[in-house]
C-alpha positions in Angstrom: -95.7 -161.9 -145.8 -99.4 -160.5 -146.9 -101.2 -157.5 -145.3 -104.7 -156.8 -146.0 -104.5 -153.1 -147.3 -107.9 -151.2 -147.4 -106.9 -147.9 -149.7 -108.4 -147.3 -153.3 -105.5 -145.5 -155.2 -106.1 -146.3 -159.1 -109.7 -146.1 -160.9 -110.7 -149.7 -161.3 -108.1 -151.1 -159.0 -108.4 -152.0 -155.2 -105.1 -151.8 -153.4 -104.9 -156.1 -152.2 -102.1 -157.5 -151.0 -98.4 -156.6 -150.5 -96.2 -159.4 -151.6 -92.8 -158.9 -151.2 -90.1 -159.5 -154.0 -93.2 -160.6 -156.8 -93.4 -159.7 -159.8 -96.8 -159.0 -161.7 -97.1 -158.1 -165.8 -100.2 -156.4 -167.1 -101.0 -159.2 -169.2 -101.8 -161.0 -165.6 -104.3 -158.6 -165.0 -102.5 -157.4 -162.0 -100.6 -154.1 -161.7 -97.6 -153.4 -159.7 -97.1 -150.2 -157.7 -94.4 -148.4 -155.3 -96.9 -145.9 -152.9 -95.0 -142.8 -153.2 -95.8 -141.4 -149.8 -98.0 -143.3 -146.7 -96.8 -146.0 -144.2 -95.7 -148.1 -147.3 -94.2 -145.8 -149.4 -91.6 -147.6 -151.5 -92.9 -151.0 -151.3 -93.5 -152.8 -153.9 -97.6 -153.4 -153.9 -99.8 -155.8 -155.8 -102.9 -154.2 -157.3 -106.0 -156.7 -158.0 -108.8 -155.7 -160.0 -111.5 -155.1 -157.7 -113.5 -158.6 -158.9 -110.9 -160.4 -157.7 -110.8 -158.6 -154.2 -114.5 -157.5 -153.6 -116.9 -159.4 -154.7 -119.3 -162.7 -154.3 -119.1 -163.5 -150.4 -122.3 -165.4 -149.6 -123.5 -167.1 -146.8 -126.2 -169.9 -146.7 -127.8 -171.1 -143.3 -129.8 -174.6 -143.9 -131.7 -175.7 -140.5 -134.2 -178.3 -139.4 -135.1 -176.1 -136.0 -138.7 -174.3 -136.9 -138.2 -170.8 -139.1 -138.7 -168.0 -137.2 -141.2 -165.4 -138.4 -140.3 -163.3 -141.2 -138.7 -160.0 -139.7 -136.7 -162.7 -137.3 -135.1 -164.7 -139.9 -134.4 -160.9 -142.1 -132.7 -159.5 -138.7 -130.5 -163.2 -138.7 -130.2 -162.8 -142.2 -129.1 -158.6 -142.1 -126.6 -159.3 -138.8 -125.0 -162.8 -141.0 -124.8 -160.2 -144.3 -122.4 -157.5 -141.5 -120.3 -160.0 -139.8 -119.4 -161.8 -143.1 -118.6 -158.3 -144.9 -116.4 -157.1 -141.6 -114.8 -160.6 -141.5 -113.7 -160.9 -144.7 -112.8 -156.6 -145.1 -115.3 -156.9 -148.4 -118.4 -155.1 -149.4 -121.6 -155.7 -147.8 -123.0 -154.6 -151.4 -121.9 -157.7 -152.7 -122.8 -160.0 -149.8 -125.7 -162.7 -150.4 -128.0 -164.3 -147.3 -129.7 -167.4 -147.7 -131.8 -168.6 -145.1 -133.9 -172.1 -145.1 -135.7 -173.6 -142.3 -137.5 -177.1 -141.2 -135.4 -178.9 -143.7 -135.1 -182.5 -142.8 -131.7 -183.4 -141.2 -130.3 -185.4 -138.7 -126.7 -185.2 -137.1 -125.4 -188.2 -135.0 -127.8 -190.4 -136.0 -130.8 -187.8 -134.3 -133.4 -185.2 -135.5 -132.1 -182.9 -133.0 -132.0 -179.5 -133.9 -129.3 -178.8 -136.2 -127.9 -176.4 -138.8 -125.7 -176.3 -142.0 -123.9 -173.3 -143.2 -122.3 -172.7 -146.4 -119.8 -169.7 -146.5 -118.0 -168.8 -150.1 -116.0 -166.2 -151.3 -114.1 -165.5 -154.1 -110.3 -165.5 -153.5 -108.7 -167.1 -150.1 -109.6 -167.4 -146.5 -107.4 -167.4 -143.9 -107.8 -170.2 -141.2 -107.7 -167.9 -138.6 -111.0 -166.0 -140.7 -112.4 -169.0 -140.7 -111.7 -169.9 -136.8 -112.9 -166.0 -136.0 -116.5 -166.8 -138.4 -117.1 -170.3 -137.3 -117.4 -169.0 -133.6 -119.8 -165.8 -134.9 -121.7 -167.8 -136.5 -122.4 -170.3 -134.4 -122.8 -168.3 -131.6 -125.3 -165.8 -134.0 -127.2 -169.2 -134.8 -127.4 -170.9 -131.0 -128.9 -167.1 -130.1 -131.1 -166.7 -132.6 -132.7 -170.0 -133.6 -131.5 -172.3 -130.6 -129.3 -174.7 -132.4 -126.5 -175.4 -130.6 -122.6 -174.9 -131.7 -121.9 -178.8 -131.6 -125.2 -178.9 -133.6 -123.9 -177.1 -136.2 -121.3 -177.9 -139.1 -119.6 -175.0 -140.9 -118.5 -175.5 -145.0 -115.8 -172.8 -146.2 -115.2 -172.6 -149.9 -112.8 -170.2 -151.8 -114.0 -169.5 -155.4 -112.4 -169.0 -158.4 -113.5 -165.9 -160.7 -114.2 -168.2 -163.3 -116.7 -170.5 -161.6 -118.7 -167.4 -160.6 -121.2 -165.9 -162.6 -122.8 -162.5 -162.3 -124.7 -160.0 -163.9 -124.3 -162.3 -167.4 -120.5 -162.7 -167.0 -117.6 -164.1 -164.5 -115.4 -162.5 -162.1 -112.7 -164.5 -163.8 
């Protein structure tokens, strides 16, 4: 069984997971805990360091419907940045936006309005995250540029650490 947990109890660590009856040694860059008071007190807890549990989401919206001005596509660009941090319990001070408009596509053989989306993070998604963004963002992108869900094909990549660079180094 995993639960999301949300508290920050050690400098440099974010409280992850719990994983019942694992294991983790320090040379695995994962620290094990028992919470000595709180609703899990005694239970053994997985600690993550916090790049493995914070970082990298970014979201990438490719469409050939006409861009919007600019403080349309930066409101699109501000709401996709809030859902994807709430979805996926992860800083917004991490998120990236990525907007890109008239691109040549087609989609069943037309040039009918369509739209590409590219949603990565680093560790795993759940398919019920990715049932809960696919219908935000497809509803945030039929509102907001008039591309319509069946329009509109959704890519969801987990990361590795390693195959992420930032700020001159990896989260892995």
């Amino acid at each position: 069984e995993l639960r999301r947990l949300t508290d920050t109890i050690a400098p440099l660590y974010l409280l992850g997971v719990y994983v019942s009856g694992q294991r983790a040694t320090t040379t695995s860059k994962i620290a094990q805990v028992r919470p000595e008071e709180g609703d899990h007190k005694g239970t053994p807890l997985l600690l993550l360091p916090t790049a493995y549990c914070l970082l990298m989401p970014l979201i990438q919206v490719k469409t050939s419907a006409p861009a919007p001005d600019k403080a349309a596509v930066e409101g699109m660009l501000q709401a996709l940045s809030s859902k994807l941090s709430g979805h996926l319990g992860k800083s917004e001070s991490y998120v990236m936006t990525a907007f890109e408009g008239d691109v040549p596509m087609t989609f069943g053989g037309t040039l009918d309005p369509v739209c590409f989306i590219e949603v990565k993070s680093i560790g795993s998604m759940s398919p019920s995250q990715t049932q809960a963004m696919s219908a935000d963002f497809c509803q945030e992108i039929e509102s907001r540029l008039g591309v319509p869900s069946k329009r509109t094909y959704i890519e969801f990549a987990d990361a590795k650490g390693a195959m992420w660079g930032w700020n001159g180094s990896t989260f892995g």
